[in-house]
C-alpha positions in Angstrom: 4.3 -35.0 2.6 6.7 -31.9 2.1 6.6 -29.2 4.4 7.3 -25.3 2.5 8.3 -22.8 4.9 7.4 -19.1 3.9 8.2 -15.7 4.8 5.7 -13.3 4.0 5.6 -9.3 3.7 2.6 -7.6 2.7 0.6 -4.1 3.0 -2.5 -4.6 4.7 -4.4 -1.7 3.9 -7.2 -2.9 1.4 -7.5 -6.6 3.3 -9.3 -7.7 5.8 -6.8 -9.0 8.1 -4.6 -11.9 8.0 -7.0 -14.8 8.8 -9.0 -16.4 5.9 -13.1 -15.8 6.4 -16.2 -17.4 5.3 -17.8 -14.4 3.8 -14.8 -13.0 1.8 -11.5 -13.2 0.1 -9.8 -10.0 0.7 -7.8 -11.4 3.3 -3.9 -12.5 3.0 -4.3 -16.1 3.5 -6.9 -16.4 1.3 -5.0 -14.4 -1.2 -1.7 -16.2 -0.8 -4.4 -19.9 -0.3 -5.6 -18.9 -3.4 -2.8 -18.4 -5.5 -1.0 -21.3 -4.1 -3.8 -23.9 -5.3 -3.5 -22.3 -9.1 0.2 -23.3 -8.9 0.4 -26.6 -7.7 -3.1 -27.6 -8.9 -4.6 -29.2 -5.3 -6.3 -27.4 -2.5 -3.6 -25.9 -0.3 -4.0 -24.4 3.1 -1.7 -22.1 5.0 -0.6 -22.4 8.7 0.2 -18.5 9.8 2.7 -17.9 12.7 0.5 -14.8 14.0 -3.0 -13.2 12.9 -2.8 -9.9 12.2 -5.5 -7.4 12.0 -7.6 -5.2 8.9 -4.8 -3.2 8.7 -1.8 -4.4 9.7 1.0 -5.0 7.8 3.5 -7.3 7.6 7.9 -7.5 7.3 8.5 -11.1 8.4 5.2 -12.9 8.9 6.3 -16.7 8.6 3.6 -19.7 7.4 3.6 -22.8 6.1 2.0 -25.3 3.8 2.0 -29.1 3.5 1.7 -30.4 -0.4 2.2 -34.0 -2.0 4.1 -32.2 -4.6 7.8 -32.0 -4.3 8.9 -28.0 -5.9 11.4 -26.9 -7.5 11.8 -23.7 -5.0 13.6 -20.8 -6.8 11.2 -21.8 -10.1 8.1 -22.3 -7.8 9.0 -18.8 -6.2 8.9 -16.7 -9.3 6.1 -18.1 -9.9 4.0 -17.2 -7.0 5.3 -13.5 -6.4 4.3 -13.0 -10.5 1.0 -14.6 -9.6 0.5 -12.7 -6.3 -1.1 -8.9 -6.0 1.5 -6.4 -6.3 0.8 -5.7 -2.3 1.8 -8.8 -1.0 5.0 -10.4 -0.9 7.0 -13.8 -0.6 10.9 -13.1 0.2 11.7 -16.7 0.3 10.5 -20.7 0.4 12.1 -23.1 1.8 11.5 -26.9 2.4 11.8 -27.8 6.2 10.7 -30.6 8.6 7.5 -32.0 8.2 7.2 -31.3 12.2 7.9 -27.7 11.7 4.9 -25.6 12.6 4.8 -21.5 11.8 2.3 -21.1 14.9 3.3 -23.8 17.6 7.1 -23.6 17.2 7.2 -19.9 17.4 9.3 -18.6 20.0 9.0 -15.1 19.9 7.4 -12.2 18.4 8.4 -8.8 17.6 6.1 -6.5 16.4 7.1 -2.8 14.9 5.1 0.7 15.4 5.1 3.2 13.7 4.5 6.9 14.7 4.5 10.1 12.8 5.4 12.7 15.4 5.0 15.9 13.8 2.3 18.9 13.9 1.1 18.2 10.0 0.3 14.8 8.5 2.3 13.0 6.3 0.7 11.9 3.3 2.8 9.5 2.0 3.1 7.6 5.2 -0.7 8.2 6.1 -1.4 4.2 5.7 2.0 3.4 7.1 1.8 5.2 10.5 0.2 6.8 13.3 -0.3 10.5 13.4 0.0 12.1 16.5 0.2 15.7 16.2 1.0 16.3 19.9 4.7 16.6 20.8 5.6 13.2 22.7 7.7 12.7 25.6 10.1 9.9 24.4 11.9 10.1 27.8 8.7 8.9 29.2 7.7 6.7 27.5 10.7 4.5 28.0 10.5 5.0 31.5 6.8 3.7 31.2 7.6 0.9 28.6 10.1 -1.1 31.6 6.9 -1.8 33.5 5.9 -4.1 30.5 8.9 -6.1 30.5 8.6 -9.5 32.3 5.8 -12.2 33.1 2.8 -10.2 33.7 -1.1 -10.9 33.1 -2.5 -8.9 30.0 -6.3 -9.3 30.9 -6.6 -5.5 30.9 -4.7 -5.7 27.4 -6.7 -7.7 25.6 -9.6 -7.4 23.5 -12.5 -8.5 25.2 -13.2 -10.7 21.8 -10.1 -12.6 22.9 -11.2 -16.2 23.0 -6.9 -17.2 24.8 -7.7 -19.3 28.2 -5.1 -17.5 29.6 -3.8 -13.6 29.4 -0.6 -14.6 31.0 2.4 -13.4 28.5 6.4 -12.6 28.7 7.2 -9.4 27.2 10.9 -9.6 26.8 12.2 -5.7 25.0 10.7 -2.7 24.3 13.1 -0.1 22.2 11.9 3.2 21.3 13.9 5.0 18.6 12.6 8.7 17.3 14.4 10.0 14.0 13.1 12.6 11.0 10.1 13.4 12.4 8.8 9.3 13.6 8.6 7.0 16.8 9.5 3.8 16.1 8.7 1.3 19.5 9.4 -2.6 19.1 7.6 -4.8 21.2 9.2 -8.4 21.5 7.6 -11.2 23.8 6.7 -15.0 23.6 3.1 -14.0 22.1 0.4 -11.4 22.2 -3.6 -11.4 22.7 -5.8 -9.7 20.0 -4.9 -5.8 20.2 -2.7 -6.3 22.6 0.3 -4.6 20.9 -2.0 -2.0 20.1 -3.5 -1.2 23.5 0.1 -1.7 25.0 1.3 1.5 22.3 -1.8 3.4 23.1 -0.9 3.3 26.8 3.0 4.8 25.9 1.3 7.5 23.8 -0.6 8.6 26.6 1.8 8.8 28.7 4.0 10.3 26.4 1.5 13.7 25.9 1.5 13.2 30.1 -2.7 12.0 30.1 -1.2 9.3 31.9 1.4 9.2 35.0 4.6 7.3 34.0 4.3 4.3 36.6 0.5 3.9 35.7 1.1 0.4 34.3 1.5 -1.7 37.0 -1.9 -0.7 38.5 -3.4 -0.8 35.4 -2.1 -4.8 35.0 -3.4 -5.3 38.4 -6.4 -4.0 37.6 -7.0 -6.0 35.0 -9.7 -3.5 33.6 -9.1 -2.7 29.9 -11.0 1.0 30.5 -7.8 2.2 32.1 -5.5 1.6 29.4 -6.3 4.6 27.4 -6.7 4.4 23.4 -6.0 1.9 20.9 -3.6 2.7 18.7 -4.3 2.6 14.8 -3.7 -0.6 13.2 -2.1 1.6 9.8 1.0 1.9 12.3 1.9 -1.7 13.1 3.7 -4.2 11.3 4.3 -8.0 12.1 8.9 -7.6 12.0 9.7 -11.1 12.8 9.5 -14.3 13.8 12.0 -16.2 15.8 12.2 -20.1 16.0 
């Protein structure tokens, strides 16, 4: 069998998510699953690194699919981004082990968010971002964000659909950067629950319009209660950066 590695960018505003669903195809692995089996002419299935939410979009999701057929990549490519909607993208292919495995050989995840920090909306970003109309405290925030960094328990982070046996995760970087009028904060760590990276941004924002005190996240990890971590943040703002193997 060969083994196609793919990288993946996409805007996730009209689909349902990443993961394929009985009921419907408006999803991106359906889409891409889809398209895929026109191509080649066999059933093909899709193997995502991470599945993102109705929302969420996409720079560097990674997947891969396992085919008989042996492609002619640069041809096959063409092919599939002329076939694919116009919102969803395939950068590159690439033949690799027939070991490799986008979920299980992951080794980190960094995810990218998105704020729009200004009194007035922004209408062209509106599906891109988060607006947040109050002023935010970027010093804060960063202050706040080093309590996230290292080996903690996310119970009170996760969704309480969350089906993982264990809410144990590494967070390894959080960077805040603020320029022409947005907040952008990259979370990167070994793997992240169902709205986790969500919850963990809705937390900075509150601290960062002072709703919430600056060293409030260690007690609210201990706690392990997901009513203390404040709001979760829109899924328009976050984006799946990249994958690292």
């Amino acid at each position: 069998m060969n083994n196609y590695k793919l990288t993946i960018q996409y805007d996730g505003s009209r689909y349902k998510g990443w993961q394929r669903l009985g009921d419907t195809k408006n999803t991106i692995q359906g889409k891409i699953e889809q398209t895929l089996t026109a191509i080649i002419g066999q059933s093909i299935e899709i193997v995502g690194c991470s599945r993102t939410d109705a929302g969420v979009h996409a720079l560097g999701q990674v997947a891969n699919f396992k085919t008989e057929t042996l492609l002619d990549e640069a041809d096959f490519l063409n092919q599939l981004n002329h076939q694919l909607p116009r919102d969803i993208c395939v950068p590159t292919i690439e033949r690799v082990s027939e070991r490799f495995h986008a979920r299980y050989n992951a080794k980190a995840k960094t995810y990218l968010y998105k704020i729009w920090n200004e009194p007035n909306s922004n209408p062209f970003m509106r599906k891109f971002s988060m607006h947040v109309d109050e002023k935010l405290d970027i010093a804060r925030m960063r202050q706040a964000g080093t309590h996230f960094i290292g080996t903690h328990d996310f119970t009170a982070y996760a969704n309480a659909k969350s089906k993982k046996k264990s809410a144990v995760r590494t967070i390894s970087a959080i960077k805040m950067d603020a320029h022409d009028g947005f907040i952008d904060i990259r979370l990167t760590g070994d793997g992240f629950l169902y709205n986790m990276a969500r919850k963990m941004v809705g937390t900075l924002i509150e601290v960062g319009i002072c709703a919430i005190e600056v060293d409030a996240i260690p007690h609210i990890l201990e706690s392990k209660q997901r009513v203390q971590t404040g709001r979760l943040a829109d899924a328009c703002g976050l984006y799946l950066e990249h994958i690292s193997y």
